[in-house]
Biopython code that builds the backbone (N, CA, C, O; Angstrom):
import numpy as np
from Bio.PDB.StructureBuilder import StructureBuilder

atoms = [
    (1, "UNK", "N", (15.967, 10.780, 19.024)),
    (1, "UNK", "CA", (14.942, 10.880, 17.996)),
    (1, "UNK", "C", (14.829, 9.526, 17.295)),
    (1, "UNK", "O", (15.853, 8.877, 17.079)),
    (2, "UNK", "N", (13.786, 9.136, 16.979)),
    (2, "UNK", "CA", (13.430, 7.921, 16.404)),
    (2, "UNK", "C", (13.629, 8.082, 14.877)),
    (2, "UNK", "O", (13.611, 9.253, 14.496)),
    (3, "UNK", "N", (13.845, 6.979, 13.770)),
    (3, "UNK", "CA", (14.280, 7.154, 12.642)),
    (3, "UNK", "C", (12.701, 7.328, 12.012)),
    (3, "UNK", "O", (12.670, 7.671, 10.830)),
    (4, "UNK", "N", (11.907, 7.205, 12.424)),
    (4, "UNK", "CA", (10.473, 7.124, 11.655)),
    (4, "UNK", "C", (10.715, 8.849, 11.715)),
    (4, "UNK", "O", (10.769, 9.256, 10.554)),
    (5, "UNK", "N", (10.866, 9.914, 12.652)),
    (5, "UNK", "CA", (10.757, 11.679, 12.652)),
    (5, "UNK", "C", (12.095, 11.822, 12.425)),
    (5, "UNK", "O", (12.403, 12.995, 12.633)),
    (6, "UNK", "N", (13.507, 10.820, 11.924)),
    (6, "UNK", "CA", (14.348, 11.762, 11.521)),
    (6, "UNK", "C", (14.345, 12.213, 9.814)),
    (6, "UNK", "O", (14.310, 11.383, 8.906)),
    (7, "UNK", "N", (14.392, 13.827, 9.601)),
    (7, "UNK", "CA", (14.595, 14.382, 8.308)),
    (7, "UNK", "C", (15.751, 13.957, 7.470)),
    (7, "UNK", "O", (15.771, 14.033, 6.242)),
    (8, "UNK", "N", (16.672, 13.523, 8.190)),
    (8, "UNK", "CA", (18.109, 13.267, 7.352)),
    (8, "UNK", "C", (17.911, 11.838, 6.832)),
    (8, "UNK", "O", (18.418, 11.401, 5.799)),
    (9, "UNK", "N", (16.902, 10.983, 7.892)),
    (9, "UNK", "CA", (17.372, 9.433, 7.351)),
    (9, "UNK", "C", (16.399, 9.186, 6.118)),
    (9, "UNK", "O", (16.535, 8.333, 5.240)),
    (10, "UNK", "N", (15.423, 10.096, 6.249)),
    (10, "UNK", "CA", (14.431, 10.158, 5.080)),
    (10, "UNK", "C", (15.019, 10.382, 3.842)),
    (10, "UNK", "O", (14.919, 9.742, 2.795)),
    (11, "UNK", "N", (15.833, 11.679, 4.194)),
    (11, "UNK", "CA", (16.566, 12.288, 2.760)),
    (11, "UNK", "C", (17.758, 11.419, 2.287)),
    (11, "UNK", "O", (18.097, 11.386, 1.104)),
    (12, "UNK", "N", (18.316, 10.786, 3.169)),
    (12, "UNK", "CA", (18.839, 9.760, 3.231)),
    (12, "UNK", "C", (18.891, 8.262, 1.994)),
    (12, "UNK", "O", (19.603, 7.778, 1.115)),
    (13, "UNK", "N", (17.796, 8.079, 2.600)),
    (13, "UNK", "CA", (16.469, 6.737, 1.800)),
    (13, "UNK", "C", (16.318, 7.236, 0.540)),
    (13, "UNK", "O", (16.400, 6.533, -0.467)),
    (14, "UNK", "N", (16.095, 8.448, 0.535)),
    (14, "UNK", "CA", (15.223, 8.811, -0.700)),
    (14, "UNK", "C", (16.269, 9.302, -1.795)),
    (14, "UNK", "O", (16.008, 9.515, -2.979)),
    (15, "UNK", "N", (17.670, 9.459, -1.087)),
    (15, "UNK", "CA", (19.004, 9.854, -2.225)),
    (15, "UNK", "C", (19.080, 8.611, -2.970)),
    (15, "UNK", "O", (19.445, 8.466, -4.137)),
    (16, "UNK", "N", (18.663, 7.675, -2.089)),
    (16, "UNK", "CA", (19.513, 6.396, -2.456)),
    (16, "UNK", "C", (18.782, 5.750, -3.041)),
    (16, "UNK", "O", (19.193, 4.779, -3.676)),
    (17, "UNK", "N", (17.042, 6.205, -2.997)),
    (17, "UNK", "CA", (16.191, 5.286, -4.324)),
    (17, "UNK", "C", (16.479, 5.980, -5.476)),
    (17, "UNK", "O", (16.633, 5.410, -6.556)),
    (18, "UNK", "N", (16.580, 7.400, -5.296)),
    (18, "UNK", "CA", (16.552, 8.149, -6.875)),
    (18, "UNK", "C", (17.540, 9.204, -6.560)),
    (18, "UNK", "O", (17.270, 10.295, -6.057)),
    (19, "UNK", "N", (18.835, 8.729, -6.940)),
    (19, "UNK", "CA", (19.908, 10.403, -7.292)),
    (19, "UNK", "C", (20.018, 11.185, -7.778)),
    (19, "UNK", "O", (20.937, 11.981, -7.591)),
    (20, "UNK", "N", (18.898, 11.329, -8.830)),
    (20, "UNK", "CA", (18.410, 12.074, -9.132)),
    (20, "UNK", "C", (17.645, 13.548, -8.676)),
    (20, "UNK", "O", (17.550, 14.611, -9.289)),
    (21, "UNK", "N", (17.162, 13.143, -7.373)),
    (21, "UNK", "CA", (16.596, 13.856, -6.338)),
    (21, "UNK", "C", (15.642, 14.316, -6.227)),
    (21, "UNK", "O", (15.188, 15.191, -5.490)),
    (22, "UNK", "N", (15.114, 13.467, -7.319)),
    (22, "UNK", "CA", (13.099, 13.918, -8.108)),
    (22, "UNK", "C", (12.128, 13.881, -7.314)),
    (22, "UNK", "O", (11.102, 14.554, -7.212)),
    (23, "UNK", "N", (12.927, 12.273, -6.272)),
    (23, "UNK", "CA", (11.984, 11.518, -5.132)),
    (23, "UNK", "C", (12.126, 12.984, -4.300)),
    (23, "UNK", "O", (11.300, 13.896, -4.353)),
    (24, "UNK", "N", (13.128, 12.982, -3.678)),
    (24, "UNK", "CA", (13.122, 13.861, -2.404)),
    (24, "UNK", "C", (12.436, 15.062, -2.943)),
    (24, "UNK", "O", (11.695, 15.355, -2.004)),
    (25, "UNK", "N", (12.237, 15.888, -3.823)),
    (25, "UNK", "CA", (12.268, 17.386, -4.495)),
    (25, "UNK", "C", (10.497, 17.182, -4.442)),
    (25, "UNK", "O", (9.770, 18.092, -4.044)),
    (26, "UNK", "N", (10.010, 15.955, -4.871)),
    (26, "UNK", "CA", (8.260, 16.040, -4.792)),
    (26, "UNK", "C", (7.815, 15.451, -3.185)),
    (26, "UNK", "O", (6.680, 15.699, -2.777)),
    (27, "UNK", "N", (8.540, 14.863, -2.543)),
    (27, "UNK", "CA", (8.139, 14.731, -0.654)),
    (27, "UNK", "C", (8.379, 15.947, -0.378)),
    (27, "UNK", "O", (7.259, 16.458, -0.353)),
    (28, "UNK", "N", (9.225, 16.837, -0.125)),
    (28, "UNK", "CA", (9.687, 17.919, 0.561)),
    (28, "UNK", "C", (8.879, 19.028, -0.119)),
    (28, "UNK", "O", (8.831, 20.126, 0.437)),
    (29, "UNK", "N", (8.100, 18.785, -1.532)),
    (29, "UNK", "CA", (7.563, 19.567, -1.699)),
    (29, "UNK", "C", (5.826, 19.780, -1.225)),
    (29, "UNK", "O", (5.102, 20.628, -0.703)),
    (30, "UNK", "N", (5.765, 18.621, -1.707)),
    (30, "UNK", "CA", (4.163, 18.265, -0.678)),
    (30, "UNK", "C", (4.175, 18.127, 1.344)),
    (30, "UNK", "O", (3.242, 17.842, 2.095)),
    (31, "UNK", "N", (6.065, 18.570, 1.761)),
    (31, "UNK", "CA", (6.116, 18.899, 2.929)),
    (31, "UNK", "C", (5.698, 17.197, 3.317)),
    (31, "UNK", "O", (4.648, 16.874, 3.871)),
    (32, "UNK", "N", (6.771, 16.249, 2.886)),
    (32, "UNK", "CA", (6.432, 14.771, 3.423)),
    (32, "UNK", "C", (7.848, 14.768, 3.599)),
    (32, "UNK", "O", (8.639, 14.427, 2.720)),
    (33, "UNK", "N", (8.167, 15.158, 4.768)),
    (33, "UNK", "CA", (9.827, 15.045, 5.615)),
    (33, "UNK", "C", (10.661, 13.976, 6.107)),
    (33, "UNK", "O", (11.882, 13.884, 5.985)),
    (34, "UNK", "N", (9.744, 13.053, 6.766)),
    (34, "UNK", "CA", (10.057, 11.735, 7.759)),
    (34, "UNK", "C", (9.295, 10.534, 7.205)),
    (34, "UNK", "O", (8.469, 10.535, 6.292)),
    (35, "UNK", "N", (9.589, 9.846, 7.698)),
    (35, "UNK", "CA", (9.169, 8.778, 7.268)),
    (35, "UNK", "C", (7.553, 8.083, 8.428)),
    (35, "UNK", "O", (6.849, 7.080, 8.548)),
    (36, "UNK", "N", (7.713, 9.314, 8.951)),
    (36, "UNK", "CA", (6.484, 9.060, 9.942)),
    (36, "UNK", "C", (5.084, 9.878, 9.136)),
    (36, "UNK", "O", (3.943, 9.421, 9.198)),
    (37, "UNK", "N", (5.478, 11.257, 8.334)),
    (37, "UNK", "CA", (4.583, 12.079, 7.513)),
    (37, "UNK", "C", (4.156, 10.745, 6.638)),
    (37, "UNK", "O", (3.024, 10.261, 6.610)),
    (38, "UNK", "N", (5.176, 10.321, 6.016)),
    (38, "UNK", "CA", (4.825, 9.536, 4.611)),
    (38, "UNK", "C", (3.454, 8.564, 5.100)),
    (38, "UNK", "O", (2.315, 8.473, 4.642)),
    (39, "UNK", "N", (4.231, 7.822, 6.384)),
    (39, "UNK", "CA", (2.960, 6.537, 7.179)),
    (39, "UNK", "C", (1.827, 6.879, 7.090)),
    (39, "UNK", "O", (1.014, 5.974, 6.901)),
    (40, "UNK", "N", (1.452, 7.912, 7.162)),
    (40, "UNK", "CA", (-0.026, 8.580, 7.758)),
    (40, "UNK", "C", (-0.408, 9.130, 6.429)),
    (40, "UNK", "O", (-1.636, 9.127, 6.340)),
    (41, "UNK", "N", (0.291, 9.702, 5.130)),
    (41, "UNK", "CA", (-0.280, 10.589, 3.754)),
    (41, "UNK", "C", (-1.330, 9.254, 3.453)),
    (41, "UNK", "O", (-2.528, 9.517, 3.356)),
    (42, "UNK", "N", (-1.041, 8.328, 3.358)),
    (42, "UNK", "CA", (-1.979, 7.220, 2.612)),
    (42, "UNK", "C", (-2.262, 6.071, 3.492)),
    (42, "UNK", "O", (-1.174, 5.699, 3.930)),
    (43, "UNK", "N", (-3.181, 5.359, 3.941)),
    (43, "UNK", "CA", (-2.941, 4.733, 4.547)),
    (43, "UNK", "C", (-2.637, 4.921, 6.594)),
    (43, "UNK", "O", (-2.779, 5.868, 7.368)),
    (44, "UNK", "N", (-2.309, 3.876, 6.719)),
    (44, "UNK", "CA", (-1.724, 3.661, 7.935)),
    (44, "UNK", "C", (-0.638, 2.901, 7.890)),
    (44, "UNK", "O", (-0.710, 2.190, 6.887)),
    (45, "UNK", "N", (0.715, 2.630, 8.730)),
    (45, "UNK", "CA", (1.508, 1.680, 8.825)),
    (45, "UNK", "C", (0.667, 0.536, 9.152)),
    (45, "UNK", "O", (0.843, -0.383, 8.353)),
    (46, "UNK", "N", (-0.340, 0.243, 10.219)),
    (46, "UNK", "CA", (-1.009, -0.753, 10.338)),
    (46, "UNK", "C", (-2.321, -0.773, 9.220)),
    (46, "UNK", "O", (-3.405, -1.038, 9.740)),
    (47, "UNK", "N", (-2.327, -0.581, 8.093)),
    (47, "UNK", "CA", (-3.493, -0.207, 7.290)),
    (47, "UNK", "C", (-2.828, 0.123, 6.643)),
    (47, "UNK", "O", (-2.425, 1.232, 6.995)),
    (48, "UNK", "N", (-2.094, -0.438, 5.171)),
    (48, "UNK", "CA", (-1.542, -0.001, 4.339)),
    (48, "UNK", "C", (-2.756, 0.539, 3.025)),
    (48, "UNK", "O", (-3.823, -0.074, 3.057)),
    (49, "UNK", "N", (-2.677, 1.133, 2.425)),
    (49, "UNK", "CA", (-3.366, 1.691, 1.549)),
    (49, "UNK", "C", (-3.742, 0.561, 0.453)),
    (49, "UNK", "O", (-2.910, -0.266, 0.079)),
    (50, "UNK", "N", (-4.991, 0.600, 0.001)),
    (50, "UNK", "CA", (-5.546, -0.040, -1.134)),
    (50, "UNK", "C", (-5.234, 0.479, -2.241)),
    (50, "UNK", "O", (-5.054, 1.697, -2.216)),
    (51, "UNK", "N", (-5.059, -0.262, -3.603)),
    (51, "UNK", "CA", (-4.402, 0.268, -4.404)),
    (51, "UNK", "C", (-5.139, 1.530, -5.086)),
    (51, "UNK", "O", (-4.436, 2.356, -5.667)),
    (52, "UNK", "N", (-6.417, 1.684, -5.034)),
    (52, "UNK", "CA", (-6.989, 3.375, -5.490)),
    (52, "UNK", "C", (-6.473, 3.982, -4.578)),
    (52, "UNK", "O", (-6.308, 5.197, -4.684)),
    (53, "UNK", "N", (-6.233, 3.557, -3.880)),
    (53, "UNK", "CA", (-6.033, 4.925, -2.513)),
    (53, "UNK", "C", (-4.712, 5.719, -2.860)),
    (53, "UNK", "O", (-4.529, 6.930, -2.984)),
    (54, "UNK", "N", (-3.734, 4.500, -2.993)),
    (54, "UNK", "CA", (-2.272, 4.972, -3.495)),
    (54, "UNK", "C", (-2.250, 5.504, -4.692)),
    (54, "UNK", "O", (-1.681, 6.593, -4.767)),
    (55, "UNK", "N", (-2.876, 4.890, -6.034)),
    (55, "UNK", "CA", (-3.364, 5.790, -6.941)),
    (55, "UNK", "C", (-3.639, 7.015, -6.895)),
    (55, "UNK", "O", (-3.090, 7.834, -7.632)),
    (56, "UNK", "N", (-4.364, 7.260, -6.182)),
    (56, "UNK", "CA", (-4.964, 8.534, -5.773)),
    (56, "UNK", "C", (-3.883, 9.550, -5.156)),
    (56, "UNK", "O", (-3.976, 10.774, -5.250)),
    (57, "UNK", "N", (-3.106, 9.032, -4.672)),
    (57, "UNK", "CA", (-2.133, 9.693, -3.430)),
    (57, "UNK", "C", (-1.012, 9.815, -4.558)),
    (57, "UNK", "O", (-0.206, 10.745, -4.585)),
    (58, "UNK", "N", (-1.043, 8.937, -5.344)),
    (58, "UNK", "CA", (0.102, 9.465, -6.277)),
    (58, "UNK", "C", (0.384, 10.750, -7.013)),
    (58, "UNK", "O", (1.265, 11.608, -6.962)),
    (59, "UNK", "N", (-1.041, 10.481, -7.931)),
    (59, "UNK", "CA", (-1.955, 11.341, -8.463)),
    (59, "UNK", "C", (-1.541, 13.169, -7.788)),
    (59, "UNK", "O", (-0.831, 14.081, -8.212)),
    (60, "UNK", "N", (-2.287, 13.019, -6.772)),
    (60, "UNK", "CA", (-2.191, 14.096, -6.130)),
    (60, "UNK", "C", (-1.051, 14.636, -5.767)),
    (60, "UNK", "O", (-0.906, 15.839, -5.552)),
    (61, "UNK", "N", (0.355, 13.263, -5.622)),
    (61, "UNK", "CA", (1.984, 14.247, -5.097)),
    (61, "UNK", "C", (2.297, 14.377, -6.353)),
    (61, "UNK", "O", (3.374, 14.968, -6.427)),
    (62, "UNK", "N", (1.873, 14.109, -7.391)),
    (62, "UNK", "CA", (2.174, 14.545, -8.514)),
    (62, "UNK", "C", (1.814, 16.068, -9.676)),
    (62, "UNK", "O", (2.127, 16.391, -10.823)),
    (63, "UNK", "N", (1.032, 16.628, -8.603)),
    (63, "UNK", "CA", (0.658, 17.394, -8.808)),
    (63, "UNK", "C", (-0.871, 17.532, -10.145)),
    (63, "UNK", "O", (-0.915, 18.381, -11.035)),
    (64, "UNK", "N", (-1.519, 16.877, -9.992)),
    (64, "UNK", "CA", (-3.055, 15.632, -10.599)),
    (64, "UNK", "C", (-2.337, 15.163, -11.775)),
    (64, "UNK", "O", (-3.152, 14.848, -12.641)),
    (65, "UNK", "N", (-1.047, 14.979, -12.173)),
    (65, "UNK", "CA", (-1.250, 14.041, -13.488)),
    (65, "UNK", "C", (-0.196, 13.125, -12.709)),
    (65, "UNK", "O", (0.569, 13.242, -11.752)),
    (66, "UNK", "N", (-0.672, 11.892, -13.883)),
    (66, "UNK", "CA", (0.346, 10.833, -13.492)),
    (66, "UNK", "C", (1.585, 10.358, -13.494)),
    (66, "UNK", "O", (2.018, 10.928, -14.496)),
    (67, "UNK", "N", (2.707, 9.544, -12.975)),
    (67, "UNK", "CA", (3.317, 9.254, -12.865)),
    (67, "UNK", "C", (3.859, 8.347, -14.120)),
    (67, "UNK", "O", (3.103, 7.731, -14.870)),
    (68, "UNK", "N", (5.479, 8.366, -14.244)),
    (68, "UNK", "CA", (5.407, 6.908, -15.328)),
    (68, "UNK", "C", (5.960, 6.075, -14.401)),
    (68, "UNK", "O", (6.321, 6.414, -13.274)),
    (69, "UNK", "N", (6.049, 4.604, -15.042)),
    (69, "UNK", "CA", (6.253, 3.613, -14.015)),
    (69, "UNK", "C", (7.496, 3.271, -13.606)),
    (69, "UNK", "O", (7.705, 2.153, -13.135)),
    (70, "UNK", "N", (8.350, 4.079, -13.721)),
    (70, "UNK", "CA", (9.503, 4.173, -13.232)),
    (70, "UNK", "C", (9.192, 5.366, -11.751)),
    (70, "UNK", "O", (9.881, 5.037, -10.786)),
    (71, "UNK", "N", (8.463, 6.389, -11.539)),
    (71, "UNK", "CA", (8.912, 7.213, -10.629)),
    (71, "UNK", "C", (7.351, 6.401, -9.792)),
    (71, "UNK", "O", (7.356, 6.789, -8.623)),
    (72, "UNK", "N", (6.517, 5.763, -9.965)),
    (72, "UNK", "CA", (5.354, 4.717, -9.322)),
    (72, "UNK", "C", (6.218, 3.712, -8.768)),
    (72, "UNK", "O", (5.580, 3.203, -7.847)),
    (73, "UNK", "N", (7.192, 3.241, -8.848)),
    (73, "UNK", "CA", (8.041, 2.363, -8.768)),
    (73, "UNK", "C", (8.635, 3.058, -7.245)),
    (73, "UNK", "O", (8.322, 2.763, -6.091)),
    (74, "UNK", "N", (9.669, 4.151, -7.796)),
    (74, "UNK", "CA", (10.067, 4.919, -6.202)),
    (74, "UNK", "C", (9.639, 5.655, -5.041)),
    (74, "UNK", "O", (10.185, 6.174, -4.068)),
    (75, "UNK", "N", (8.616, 5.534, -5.431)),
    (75, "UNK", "CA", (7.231, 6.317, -4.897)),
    (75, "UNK", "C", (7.029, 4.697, -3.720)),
    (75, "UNK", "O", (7.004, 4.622, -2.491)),
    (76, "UNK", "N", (6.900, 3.435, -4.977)),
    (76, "UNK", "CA", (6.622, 2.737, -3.807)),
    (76, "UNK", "C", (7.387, 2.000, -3.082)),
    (76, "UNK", "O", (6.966, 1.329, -2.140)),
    (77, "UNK", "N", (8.757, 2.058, -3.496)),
    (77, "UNK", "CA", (9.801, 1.714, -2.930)),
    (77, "UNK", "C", (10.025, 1.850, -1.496)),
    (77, "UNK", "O", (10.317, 0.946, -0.713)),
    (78, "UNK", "N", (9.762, 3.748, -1.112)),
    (78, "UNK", "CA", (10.061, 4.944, -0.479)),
    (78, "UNK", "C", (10.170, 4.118, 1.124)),
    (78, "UNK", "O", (11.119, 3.829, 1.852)),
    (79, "UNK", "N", (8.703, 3.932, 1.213)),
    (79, "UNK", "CA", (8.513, 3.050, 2.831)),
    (79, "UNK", "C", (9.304, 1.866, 3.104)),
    (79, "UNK", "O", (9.104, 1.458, 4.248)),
    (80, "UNK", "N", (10.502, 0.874, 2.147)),
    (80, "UNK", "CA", (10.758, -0.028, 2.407)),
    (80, "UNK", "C", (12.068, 0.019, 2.503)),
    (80, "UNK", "O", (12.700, -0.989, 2.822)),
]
sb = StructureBuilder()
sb.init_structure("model")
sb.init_model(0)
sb.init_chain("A")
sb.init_seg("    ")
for serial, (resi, resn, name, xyz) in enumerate(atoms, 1):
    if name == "N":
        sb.init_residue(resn, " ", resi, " ")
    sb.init_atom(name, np.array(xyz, "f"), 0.0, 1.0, " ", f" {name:<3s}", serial, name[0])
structure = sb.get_structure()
């Protein structure tokens, strides 16, 4: 299995931006598992998202209100 469709290396990544487990608890809840789901929610890996777009995408895993700039921060961390 490739690390872009593995679930563990995601949950993985995402312990280790926020231990909290806020990150992982709003991906897994909008059902964003791998790091291959995340590529494709906004954007493309080759086509990274414009910044309304990610706005927008935030917006929306946030359930429509916004983020503060601390969890915008791990949000955009997530892919790197």
């Amino acid at each position: 299995m490739a690390l872009v469709d593995s679930q563990a290396a995601f949950q993985v990544h995402c312990d280790k931006i926020d231990p909290s487990g806020w990150l992982k608890g709003i991906m897994v809840t909008k059902r964003l598992r791998t790091f291959s789901d995340l590529g494709f929610a906004v954007g493309t890996p080759q086509a990274p998202a414009a910044p309304a777009d990610f706005d927008g995408f935030r917006i929306q895993l946030n359930g429509g209100t916004d983020m503060t700039m601390s969890e915008v921060s791990r949000v955009r961390h997530l892919p790197f």
